[in-house]
C-alpha positions in Angstrom: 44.5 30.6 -40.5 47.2 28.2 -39.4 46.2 28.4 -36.1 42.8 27.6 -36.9 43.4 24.6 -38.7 46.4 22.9 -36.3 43.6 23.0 -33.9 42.4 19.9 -33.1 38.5 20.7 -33.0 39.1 21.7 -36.7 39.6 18.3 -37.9 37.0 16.3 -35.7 34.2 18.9 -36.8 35.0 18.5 -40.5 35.0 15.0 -40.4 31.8 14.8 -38.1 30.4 17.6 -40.4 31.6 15.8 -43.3 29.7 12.9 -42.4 26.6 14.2 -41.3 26.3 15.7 -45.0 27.0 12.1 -46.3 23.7 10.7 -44.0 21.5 13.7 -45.3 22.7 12.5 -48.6 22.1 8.7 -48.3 18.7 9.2 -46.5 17.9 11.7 -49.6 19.6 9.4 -52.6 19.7 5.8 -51.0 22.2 4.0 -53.2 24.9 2.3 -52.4 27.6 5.4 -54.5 26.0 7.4 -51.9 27.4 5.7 -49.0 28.1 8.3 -45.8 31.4 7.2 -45.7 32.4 7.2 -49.2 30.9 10.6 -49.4 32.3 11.8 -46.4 36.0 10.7 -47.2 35.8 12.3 -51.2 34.3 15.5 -49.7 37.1 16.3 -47.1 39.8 15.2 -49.6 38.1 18.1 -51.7 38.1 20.3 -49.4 41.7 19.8 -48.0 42.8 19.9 -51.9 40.7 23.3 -53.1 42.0 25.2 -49.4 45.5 24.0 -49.5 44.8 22.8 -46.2 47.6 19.8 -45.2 46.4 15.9 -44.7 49.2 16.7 -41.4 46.7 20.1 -39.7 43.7 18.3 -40.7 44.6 14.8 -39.2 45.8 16.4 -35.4 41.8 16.4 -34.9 40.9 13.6 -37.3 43.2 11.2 -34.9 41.1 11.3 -32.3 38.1 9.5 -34.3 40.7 7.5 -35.3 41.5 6.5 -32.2 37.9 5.1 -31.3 38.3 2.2 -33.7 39.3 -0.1 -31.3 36.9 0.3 -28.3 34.1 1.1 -31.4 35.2 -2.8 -32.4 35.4 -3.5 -28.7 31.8 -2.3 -28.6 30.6 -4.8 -30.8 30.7 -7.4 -28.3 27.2 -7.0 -27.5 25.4 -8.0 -30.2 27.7 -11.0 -30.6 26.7 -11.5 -26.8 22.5 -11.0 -27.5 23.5 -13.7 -30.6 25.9 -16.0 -29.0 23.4 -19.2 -29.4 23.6 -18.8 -33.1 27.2 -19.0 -32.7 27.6 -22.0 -30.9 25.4 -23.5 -33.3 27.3 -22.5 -36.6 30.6 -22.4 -35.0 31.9 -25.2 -37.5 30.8 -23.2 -40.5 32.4 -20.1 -39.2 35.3 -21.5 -38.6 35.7 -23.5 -41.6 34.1 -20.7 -44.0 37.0 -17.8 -42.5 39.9 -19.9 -42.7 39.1 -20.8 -46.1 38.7 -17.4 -47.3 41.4 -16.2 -45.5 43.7 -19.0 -47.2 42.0 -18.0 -50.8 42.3 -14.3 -50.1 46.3 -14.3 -49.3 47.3 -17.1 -51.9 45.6 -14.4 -54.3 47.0 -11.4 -53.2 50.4 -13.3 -53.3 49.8 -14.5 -57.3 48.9 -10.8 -57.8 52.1 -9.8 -56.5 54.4 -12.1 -57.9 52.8 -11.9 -60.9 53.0 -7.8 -61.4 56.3 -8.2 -59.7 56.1 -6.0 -56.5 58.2 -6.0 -54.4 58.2 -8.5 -51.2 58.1 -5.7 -48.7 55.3 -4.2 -50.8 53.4 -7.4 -51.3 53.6 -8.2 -47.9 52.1 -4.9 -47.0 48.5 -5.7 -48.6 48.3 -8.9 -47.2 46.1 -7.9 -44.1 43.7 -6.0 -46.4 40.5 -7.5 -44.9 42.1 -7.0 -41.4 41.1 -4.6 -39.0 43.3 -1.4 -38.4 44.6 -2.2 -35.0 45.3 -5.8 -36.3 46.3 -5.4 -39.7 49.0 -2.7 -38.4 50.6 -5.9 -36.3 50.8 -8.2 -38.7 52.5 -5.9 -41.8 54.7 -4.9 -39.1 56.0 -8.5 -38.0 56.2 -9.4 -41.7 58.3 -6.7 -42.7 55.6 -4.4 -44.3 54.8 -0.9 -44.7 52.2 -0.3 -42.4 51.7 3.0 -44.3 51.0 0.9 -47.5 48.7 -1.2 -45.5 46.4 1.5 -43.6 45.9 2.8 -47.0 44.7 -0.4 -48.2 42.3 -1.7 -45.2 40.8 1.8 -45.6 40.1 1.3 -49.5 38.8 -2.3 -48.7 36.6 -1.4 -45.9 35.0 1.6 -48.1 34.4 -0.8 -51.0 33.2 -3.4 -49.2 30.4 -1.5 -47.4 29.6 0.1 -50.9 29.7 -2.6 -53.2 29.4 -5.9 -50.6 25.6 -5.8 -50.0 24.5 -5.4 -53.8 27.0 -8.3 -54.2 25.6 -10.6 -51.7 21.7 -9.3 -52.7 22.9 -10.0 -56.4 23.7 -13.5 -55.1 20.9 -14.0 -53.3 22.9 -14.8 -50.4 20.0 -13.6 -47.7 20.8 -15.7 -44.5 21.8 -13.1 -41.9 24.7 -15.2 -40.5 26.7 -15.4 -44.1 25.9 -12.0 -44.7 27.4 -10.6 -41.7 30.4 -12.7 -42.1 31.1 -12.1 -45.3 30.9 -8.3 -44.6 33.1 -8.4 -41.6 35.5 -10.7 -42.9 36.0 -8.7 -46.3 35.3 -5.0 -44.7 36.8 -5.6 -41.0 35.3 -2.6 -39.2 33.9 -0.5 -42.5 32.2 -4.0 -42.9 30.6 -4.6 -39.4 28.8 -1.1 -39.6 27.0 -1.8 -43.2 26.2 -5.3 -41.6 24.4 -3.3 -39.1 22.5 -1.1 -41.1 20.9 -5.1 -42.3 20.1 -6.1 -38.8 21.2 -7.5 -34.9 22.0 -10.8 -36.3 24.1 -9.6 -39.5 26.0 -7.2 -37.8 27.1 -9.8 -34.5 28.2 -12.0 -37.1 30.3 -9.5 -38.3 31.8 -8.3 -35.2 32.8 -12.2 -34.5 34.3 -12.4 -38.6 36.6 -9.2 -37.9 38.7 -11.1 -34.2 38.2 -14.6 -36.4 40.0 -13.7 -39.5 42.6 -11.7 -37.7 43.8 -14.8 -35.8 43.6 -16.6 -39.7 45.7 -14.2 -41.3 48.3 -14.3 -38.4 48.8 -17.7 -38.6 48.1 -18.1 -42.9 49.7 -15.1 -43.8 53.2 -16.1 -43.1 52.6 -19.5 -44.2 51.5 -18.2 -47.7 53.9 -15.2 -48.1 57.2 -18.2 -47.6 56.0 -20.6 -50.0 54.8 -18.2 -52.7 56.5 -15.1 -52.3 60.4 -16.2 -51.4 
């Protein structure tokens, strides 16, 4: 049995399989609690937990998907390129609206901190929440976080975004395809970008170009916010 499940194929067909239960699902019971990847991710940590199977045998296969996030964000380039006109022409809004939220978002998360008393280290760690993997991982790391902490919490924000962040935006009746496609990238990073896409071309290039914008913010905010606030 061991040998079966340290082999790598074991963990990339149980999360593909995983998955592909989680789209029957959605297609059958379209709501946003039925989200592929939300029922994807509760249905192997089932599994792993009623076979005794370890998170370590089960991730040797799962890596390799985890290693297609970055040329999967990569890949997004190409709607941004199909949509770059309505870049240029909102450029100033994009800008201003990221860095905004990025500047809200960390003074927040430091408030939170200080005010439950967490540890810097700690507190530092879910700074890059909104942050794509690849970049989040770089920025706890110069800051002195635990980049375990943080994986942990990009993964939980990306799966909440892309469950709860349409209703939200449809509650709000925030329709225009550019602010919804920011606002999912920029909140959801990667998680995000793909429920942006399920919307449309428009929403989900906007959402690719929200996930390299408000990594730069945070790099550059983040430290900013952690030495006023925080020390």
């Amino acid at each position: 049995m061991s040998d079966l499940t340290s082999n790598p194929i074991f963990g990339l067909t149980l999360s593909i399989f995983a998955y592909f239960l989680g789209m029957l699902l959605y297609r059958r019971f379209p709501n946003p609690l039925t989200t592929p990847l939300l029922l994807a991710t509760i249905m192997i940590i089932v599994f792993l937990k009623a076979s005794g199977i370890s998170y370590k045998d089960y991730y040797i296969g799962g890596s390799y998907l985890n290693m297609l996030i970055v040329p999967s964000t990569v890949a997004l380039a190409i709607p941004l390129y199909r949509n770059f006109h309505l870049m240029k022409h909102h450029y100033r809004s994009i800008l201003a609206g990221i860095s905004i939220s990025t500047l809200i978002n960390t003074i927040y998360t430091a408030l939170i901190a200080k005010y439950f008393g967490m540890d810097y280290f700690l507190a530092i760690s879910l700074f890059p929440k909104s942050v794509t993997t690849a970049m989040a991982i770089g920025i706890s790391e110069k800051m002195g976080g635990m980049t375990t902490v943080t994986l942990v919490v990009v993964v939980l924000t990306g799966i909440f975004t892309s469950v709860v962040g349409p209703s939200f935006l449809k509650f709000l009746k925030i329709d225009d395809p550019v602010a919804f496609g920011l606002a999912l990238g920029g909140t959801g990073h990667a998680v995000g970008t793909g429920a942006a896409l399920r919307h449309g071309q428009v929403q989900g290039a906007m959402a690719g170009l929200a996930i390299g914008v408000t990594g730069i913010m945070y790099v550059v905010i983040s430290p900013i916010v952690a030495q006023i606030i925080l020390k």
